[in-house]
Backbone as JSON Lines, residues from 0, in Angstrom:
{"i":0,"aa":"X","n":[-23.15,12.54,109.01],"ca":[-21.73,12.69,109.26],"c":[-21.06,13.08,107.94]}
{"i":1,"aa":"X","n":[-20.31,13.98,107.82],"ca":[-19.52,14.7,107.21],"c":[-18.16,14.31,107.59]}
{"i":2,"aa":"X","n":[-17.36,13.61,106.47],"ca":[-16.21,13.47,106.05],"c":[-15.02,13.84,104.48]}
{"i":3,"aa":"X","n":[-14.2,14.12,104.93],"ca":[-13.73,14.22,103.39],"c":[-12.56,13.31,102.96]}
{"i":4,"aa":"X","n":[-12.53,12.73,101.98],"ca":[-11.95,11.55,101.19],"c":[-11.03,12.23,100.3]}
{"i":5,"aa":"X","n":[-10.0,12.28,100.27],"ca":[-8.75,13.1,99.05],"c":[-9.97,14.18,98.63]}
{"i":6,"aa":"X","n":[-9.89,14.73,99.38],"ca":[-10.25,16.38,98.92],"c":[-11.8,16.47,98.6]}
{"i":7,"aa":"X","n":[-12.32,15.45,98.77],"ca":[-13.9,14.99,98.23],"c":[-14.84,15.22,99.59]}
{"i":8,"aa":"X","n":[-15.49,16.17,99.32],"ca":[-16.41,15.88,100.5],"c":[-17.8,14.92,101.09]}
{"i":9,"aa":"X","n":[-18.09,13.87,101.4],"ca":[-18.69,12.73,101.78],"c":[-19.56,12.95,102.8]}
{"i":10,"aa":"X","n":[-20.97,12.99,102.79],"ca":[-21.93,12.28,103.82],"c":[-22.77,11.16,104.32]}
{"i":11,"aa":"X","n":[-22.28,10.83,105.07],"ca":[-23.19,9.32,105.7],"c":[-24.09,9.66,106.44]}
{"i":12,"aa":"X","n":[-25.64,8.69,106.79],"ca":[-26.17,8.67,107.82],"c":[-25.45,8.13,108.82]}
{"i":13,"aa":"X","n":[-24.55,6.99,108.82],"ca":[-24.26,6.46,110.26],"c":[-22.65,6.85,110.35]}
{"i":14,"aa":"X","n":[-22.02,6.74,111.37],"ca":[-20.86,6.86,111.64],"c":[-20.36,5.37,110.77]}
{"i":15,"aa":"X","n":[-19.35,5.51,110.58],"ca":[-18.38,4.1,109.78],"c":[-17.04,3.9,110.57]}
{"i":16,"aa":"X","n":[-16.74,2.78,110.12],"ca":[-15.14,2.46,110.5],"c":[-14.65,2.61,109.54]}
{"i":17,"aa":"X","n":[-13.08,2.31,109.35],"ca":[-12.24,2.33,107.79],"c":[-12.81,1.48,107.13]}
{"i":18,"aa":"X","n":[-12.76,0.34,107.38],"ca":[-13.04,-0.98,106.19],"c":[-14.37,-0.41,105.72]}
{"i":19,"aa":"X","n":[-15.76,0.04,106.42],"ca":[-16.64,0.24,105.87],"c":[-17.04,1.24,104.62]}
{"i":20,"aa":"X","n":[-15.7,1.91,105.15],"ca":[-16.05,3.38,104.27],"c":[-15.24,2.9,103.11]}
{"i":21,"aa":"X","n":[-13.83,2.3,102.96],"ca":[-13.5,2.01,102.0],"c":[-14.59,0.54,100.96]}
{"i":22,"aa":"X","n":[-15.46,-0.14,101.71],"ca":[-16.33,-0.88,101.03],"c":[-17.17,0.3,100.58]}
{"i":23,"aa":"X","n":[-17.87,0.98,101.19],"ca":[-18.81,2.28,100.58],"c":[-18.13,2.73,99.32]}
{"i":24,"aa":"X","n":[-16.86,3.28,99.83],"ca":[-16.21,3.47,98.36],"c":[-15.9,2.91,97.27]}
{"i":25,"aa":"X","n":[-16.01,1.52,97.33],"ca":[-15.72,0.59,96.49],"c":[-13.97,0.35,96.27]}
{"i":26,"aa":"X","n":[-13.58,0.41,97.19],"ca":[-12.03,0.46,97.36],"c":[-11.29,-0.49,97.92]}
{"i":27,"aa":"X","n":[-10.97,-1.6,96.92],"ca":[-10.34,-2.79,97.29],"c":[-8.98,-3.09,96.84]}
{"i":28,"aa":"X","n":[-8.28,-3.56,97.63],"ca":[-6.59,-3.9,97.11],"c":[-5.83,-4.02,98.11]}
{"i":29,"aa":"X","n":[-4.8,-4.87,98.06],"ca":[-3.84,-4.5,99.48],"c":[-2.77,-3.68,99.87]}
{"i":30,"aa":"X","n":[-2.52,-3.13,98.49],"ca":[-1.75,-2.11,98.14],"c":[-2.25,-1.04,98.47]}
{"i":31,"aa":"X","n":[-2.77,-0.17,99.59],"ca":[-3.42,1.62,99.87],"c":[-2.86,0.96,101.3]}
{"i":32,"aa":"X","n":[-3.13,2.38,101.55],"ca":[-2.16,3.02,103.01],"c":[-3.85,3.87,102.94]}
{"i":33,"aa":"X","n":[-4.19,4.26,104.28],"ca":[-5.17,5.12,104.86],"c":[-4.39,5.86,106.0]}
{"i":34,"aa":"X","n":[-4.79,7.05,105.37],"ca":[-4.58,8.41,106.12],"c":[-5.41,8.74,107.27]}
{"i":35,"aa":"X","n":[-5.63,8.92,108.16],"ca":[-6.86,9.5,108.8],"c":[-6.5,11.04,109.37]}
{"i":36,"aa":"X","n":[-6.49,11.84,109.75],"ca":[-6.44,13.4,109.53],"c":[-4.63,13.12,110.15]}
{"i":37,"aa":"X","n":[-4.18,12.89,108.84],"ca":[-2.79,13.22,109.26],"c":[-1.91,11.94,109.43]}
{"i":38,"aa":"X","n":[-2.64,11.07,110.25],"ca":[-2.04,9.63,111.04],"c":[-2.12,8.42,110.07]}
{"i":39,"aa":"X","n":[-1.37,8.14,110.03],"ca":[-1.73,6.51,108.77],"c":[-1.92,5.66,110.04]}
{"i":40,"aa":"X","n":[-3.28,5.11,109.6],"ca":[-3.67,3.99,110.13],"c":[-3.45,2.86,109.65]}
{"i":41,"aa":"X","n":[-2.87,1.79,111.12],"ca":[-2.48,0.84,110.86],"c":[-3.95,-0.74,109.94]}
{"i":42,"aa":"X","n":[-3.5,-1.06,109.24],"ca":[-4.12,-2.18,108.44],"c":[-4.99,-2.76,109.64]}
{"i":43,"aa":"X","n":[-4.37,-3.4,110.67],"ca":[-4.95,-4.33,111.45],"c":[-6.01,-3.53,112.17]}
{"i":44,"aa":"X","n":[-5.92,-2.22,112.47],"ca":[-6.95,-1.65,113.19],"c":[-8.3,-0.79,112.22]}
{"i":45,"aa":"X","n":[-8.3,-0.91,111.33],"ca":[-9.62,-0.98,110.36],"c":[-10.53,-0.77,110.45]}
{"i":46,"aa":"X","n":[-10.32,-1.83,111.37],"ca":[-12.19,-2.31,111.57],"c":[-12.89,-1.65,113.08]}
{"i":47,"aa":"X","n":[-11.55,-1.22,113.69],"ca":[-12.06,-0.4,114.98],"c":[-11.5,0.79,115.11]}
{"i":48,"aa":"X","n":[-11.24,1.48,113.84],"ca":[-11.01,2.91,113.98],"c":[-12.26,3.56,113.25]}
{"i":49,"aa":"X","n":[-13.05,4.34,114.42],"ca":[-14.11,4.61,113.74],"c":[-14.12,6.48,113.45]}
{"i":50,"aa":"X","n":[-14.74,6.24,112.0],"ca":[-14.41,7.91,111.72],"c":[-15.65,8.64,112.2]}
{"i":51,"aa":"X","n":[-15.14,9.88,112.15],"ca":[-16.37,11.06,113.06],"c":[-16.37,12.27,111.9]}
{"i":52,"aa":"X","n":[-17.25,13.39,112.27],"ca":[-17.95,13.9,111.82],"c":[-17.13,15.32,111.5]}
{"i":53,"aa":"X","n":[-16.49,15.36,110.18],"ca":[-15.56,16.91,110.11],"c":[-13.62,16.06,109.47]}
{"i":54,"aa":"X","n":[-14.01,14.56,109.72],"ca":[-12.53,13.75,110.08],"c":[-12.2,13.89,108.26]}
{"i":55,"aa":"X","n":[-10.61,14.3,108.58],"ca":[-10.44,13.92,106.67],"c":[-9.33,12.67,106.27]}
{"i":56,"aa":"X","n":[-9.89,12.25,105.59],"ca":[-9.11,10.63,104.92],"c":[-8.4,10.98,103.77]}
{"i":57,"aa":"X","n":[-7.23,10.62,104.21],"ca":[-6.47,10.24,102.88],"c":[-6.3,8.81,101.99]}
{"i":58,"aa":"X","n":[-6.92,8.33,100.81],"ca":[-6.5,6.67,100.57],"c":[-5.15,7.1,99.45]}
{"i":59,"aa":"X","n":[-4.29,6.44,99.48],"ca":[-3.58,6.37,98.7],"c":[-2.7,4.55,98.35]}
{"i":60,"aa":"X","n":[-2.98,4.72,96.93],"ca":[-2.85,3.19,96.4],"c":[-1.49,2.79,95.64]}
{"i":61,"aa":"X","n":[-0.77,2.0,95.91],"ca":[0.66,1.8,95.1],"c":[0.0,1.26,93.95]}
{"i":62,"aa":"X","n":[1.07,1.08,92.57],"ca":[0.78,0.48,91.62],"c":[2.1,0.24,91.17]}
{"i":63,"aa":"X","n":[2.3,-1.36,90.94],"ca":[3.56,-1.57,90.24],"c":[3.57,-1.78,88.87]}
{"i":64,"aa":"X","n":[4.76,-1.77,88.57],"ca":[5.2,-1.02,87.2],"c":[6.53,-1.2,86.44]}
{"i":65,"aa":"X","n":[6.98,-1.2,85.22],"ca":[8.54,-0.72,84.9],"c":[8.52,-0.36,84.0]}
């Protein structure tokens, strides 16, 4: 499976959900919003939105500051 991550192109053997792919990625915090081709996916559904093969992800992470 072929996915792309902010412009990065990514292959898995198995299909993933969000949470998995962001653990694959090593991408932890509670601060990111996930994109999925277009749609921000909601937090609570994570773990049962499963990505497919061609799908592109956006992560994007706040960081506070002054």
């Amino acid at each position: 499976m072929k996915i792309r991550v902010n412009g990065k192109e990514y292959q898995f053997d198995t299909s993933l959900n969000v949470s998995q792919l962001l653990q694959k990625l090593n991408i932890k915090g509670q601060w990111i919003v996930v994109e999925l081709n277009t749609n921000i996916v909601d937090k609570q559904k994570y773990d049962e939105t499963t990505l497919s093969d061609g799908d592109t992800v956006e992560i994007v992470g706040f960081v506070g500051g002054g």
